[in-house]
N, C-alpha and C positions, 0 to 999 in steps of 0.2 A: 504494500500500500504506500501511495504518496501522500503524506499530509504536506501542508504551505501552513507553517505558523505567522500568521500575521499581528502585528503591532499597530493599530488603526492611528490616524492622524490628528492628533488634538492642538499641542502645541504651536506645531505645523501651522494651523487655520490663524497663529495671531502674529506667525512673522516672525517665530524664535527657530531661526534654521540654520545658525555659523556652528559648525562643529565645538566650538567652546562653549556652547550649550546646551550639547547635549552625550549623555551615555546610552551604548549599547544597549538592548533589550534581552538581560543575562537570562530573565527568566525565561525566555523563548528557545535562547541556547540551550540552557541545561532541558527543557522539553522534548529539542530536537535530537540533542545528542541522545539522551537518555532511551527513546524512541527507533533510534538506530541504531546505538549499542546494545538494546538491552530486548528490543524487540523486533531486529531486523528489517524495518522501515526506511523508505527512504525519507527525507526531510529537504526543505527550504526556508529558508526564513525573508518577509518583507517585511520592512518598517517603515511603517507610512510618515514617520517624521523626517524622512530619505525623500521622499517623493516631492520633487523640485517642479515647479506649475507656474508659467508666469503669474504675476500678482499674489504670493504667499510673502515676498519680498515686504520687511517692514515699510513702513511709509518713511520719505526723506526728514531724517532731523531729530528724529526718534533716536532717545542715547539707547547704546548698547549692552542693558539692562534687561533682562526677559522679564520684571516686575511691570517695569515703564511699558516694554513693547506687547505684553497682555492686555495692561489695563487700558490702553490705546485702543490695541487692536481687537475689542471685545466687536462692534459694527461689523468688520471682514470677516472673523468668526460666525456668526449668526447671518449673514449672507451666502456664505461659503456651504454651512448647515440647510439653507434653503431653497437651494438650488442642486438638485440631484444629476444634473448633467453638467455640472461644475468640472473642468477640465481634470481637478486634482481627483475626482472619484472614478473617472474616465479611466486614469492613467494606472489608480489603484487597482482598479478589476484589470486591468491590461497585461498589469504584473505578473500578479496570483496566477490570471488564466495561463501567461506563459511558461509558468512551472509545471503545469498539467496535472493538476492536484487528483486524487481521488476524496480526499476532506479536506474543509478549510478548519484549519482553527483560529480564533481572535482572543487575545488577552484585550481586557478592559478594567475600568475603575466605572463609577457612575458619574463623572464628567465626561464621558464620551460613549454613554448610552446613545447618544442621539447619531453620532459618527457611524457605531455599529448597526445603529438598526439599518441608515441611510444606505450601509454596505452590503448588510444581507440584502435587502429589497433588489441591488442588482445582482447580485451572485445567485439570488436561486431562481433565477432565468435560465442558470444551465444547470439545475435539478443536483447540485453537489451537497452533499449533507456539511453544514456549519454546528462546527462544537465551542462554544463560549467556554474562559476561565476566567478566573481573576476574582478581586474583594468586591464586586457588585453581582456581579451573579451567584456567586456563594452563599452569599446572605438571604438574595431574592433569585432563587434559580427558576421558580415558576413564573416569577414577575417579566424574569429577563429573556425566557424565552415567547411569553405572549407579547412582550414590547417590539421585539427586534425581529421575531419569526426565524430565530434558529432553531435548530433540531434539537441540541444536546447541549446540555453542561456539566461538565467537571468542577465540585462542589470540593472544594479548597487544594491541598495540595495535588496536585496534576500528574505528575509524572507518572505513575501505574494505573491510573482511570485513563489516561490517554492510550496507553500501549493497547488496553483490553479492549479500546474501543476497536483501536484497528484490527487487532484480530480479530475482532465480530465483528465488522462492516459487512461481509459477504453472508452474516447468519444474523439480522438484525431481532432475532428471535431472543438471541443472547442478550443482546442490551440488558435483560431484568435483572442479571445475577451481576449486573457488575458493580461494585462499590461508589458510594458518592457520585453516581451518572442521577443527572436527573434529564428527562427526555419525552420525546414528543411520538408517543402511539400511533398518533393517528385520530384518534378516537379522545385523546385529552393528555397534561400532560402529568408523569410518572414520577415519583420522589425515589429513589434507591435510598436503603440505608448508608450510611457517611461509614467509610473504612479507613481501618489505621492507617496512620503517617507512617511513611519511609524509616523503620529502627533505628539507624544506622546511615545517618546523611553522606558517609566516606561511601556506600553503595553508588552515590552520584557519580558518573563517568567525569570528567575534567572537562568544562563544554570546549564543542568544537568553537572559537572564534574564528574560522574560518568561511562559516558562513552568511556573516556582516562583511561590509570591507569597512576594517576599523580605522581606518584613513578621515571617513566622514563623522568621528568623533572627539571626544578630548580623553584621552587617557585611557585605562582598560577600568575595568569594575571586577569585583570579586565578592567572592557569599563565604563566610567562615562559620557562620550560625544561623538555623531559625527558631523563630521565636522569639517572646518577649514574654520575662514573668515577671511583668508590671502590669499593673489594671487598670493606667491611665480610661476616663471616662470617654473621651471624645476620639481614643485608637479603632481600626478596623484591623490590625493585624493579626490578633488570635482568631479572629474568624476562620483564618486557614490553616496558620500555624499551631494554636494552640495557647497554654500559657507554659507548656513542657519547651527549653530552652534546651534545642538539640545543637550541638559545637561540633564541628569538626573536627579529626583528629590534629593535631599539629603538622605531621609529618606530610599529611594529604596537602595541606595548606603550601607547604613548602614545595612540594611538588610542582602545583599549580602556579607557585610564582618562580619558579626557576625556569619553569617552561615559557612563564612572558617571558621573561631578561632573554633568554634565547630567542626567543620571535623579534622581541626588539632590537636586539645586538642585530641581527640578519637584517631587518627590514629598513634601517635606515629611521632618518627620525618621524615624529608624527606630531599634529599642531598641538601647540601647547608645551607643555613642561613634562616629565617623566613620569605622569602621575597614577597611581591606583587609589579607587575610590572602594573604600568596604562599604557593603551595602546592610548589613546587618542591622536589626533595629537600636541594637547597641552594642560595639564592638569589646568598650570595658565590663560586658555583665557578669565576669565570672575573673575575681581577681588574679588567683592563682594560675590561670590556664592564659590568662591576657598575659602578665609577666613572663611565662614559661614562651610562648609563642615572640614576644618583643626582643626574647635573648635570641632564640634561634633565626630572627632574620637577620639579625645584626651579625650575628656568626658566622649565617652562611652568605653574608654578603648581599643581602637582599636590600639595605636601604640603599641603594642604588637607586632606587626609585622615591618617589615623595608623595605620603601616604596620607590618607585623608577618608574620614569616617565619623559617625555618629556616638558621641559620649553621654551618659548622665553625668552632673556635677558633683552627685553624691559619691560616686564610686570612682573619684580621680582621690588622689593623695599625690605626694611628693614625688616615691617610690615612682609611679605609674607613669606620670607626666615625663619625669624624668631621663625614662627609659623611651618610651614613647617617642621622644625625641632625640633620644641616640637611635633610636630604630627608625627615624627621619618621616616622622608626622612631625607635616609643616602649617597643618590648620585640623581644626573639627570644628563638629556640629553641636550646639546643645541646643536642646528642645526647652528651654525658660518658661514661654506661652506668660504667665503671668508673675505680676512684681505684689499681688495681692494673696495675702497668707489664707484669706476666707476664700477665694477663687480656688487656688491651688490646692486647698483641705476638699472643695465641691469635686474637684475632679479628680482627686484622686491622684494628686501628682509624685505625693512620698519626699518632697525635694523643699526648703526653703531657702527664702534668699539670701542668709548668710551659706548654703550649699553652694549657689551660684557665686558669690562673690570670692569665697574660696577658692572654686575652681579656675574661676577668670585670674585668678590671681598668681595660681601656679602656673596656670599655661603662660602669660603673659612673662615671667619671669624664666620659662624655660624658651621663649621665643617661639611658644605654638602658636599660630592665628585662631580667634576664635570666633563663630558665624552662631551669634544666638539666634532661634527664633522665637518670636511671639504672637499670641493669638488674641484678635478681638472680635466681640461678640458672642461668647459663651454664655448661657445660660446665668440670669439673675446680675449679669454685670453692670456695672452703674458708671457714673463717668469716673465717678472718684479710683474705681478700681483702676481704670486705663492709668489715669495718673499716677499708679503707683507704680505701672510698669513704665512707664517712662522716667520715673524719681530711679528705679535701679536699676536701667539703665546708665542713667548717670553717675551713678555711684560704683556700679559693677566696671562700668568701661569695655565693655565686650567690643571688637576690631570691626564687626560688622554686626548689627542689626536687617532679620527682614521681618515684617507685620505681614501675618496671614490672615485673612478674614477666615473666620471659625466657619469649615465645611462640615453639618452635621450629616457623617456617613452611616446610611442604614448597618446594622448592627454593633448599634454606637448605642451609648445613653445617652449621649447627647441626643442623637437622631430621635431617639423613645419622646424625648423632654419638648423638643423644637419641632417636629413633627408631627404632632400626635395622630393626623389620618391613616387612611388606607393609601401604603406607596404603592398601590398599582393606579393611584388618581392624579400621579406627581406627572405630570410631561416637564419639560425645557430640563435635562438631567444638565444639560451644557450650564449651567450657572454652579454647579457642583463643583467648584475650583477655588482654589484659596485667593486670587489675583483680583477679585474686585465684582463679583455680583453677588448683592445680596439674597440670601434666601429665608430670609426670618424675624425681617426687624419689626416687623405687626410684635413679635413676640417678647423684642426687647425693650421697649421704651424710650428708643431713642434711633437715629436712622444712621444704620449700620453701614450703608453707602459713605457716607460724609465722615462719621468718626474713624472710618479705616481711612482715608483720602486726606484727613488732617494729622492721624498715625506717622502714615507713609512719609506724607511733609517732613514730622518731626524726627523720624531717622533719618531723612535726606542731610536735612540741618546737620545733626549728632554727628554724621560722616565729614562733611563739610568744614566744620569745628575741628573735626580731629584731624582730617588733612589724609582721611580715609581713601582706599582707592577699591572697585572692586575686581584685584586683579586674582584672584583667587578661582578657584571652580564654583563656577558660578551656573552649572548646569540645569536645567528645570524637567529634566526626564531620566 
């Protein structure tokens, strides 16, 4: 069997399309590989944030900011959405067909429900069965097959529902026994029971990167763990993962990055800086196994590259940071979201802001960059609250602030709280993005359009002041 894993095009529709803005689609890799190593398949992979259309091009004078170039380009968005014979959905089915699929599969989020459905409506003209993954169908897999008019979905992690599917495409009888498949009869559609996660994530083959040409992005990406066992209120990530934190072996790890340094040693250089991004929900969540891993790149020579990933500020100390940065992390992410101690108790955050101030404090002394982010709009927040996340800002000193407007994601409490209907009544899913459309301010008391838009200002300023630059990875995919 041929599948074509596809990446549909979101970003793409606002104009964020220089290679320094974006990462590979690891998840697609590891599907593909895993699909042909492990189940004799053949594979392809398209990624529609590749697919170059006259007019995707940002507008003249727009800085080179994907915050700025979203919140701009929301009108060419919702244009692009509206018109189904748009040259970029032309060229998408052009792709796919040229691989000569026998299934399509699409990874999605619910910002690009409207992308997907737009996509199946022309791919099942030539009768191909489409199987949906990802944190929006997982949660709503009946939802997302009546929206979009796909066949099937793989209901959280993918890699062994995908194989079994292909083996049973030719006995579509089978479908019923397969795990976490939910799917379309004919007659209505089908829940399967949800099956275990992958034991043992070293069972993942090493993805093939050779099926992107990683020329058209910044850096390479890497997976060292899944899961997250935090219970932040407003995450969708255990929906697939769990809150079981599966880690990689070490050795695996090492494997996979001696194999980049060899690709890149051959290949000559590639835009940007030497960089690997870990994509994990938090790379420091397991102290002992973080320091054990930060020695052995260092040893085997591995900070040759410049590494960059997602921290909590709880679980940094001296130790970590320290090393961290002999092991040549030259920036991280922390997730702050808010400077209010009643916000951050509401959601469940486990972190306060002498945690933050802390940790900015050691990375900044060990010369790590550090890219807080922050959320406004959560449930019960008041303006006073914003203000306190702007008061530690100012006291913490973080190198880079970004303001996300609060996306409440179905199988969120947020979503439960902000939400309260039936989400099979929600259409426009395309406003489900952090970048600037609101979806909730009836709920908050205040219009959540305008206080993210006077946010945004105020970290503009804060950069400004500091003589900040955003030359970091600054990628939005």
């Amino acid at each position: 069997m041929k599948v074509v894993l596809v990446r549909p095009p979101f970003y793409a529709l606002f104009g964020v399309t220089t290679p320094k803005m974006k990462t590979y689609p690891l998840n697609l890799l590891h599907l593909a590989t895993y699909s042909r190593d492990k189940g004799g398949h053949r594979v392809a992979v398209i990624d529609g944030e590749n697919v170059s259309v006259p007019g995707l091009e940002p507008s003249p004078g727009i800085a080179d900011d994907p915050e700025i170039i979203m919140n701009q380009g929301i009108p060419k968005m919702v244009e692009i959405l509206q018109n189904p014979e748009n040259e970029l959905w032309v060229e998408m089915e052009r792709r796919i067909l040229a691989e000569d699929p026998d299934i399509i599969g699409i990874t999605c989020n619910s910002g690009n429900m409207d992308t997907v459905r737009l996509m199946v409506g022309r791919l099942k003209r030539y009768k191909l069965p489409i199987i949906l993954g990802g944190s929006h169908p997982t949660v709503l897999p009946e939802q997302s097959i009546k929206y979009t008019g796909a066949d099937m979905v793989a209901v959280g992690e993918g890699e062994k529902t995908l194989v079994q599917v292909l083996n049973s495409l030719h006995h579509p009888t089978n479908l019923a026994s397969i795990p976490s498949l939910t799917w379309n009869d004919g007659g209505g559609v089908r829940i399967n029971p949800r099956g275990k996660l992958i034991g043992s994530i070293d069972e993942l083959p090493i993805p093939d990167r050779s099926l992107v040409n990683r020329s058209d992005y910044f850096g390479e990406v890497i997976m060292t763990g899944r899961g997250c066992s935090f219970d932040c209120a407003y995450c969708a990530s255990r929906n697939i993962w769990g809150r079981n934190v599966r880690l990689r072996s070490i050795a695996s790890i090492i494997e996979e990055l001696s194999i980049l340094r060899g690709q890149a040693e051959s290949t000559g250089p590639r835009p940007g800086r030497w960089v690997v991004k870990i994509v994990d929900d938090t790379f420091t969540v397991n102290r002992k196994r973080t320091l054990k891993l930060l020695e052995e790149i260092i040893d085997k020579e591995l900070n040759c590259f410049e590494f960059t990933g997602g921290v909590r500020a709880d679980t940094l100390d001296k130790a970590i940071v320290e090393k961290m940065r002999e092991a040549n992390f030259r920036r991280v992410t922390l997730g702050v979201e808010s400077g209010s101690a009643r916000i951050l108790k509401m959601i469940r955050k486990g972190e306060t802001n002498e945690d933050v101030k802390k940790a900015l404090k050691l990375l900044r002394e060990a010369d790590i960059k550090s890219h807080a982010f922050f959320m406004i709009g959560l449930p019960e927040e008041t303006a006073a609250d914003i203000e306190l996340s702007k008061q530690l800002i100012m006291e913490a000193q973080p190198d880079y602030v970004e303001v996300n407007m609060v996306t409440p994601y179905p199988g969120t409490e947020i979503f439960d709280k902000l939400m309260p209907g039936d989400p099979s009544q929600i259409d426009r899913w395309y406003r489900w993005f952090h970048q600037g459309m609101a979806t909730h301010s009836e709920r908050l008391g205040y219009d959540l359009d305008r206080a993210y838009k006077d946010f945004v200002e105020f970290a503009r300023a804060y950069h400004l002041a500091r003589g900040s630059e955003r030359a970091s990875v600054g990628e939005v995919s």
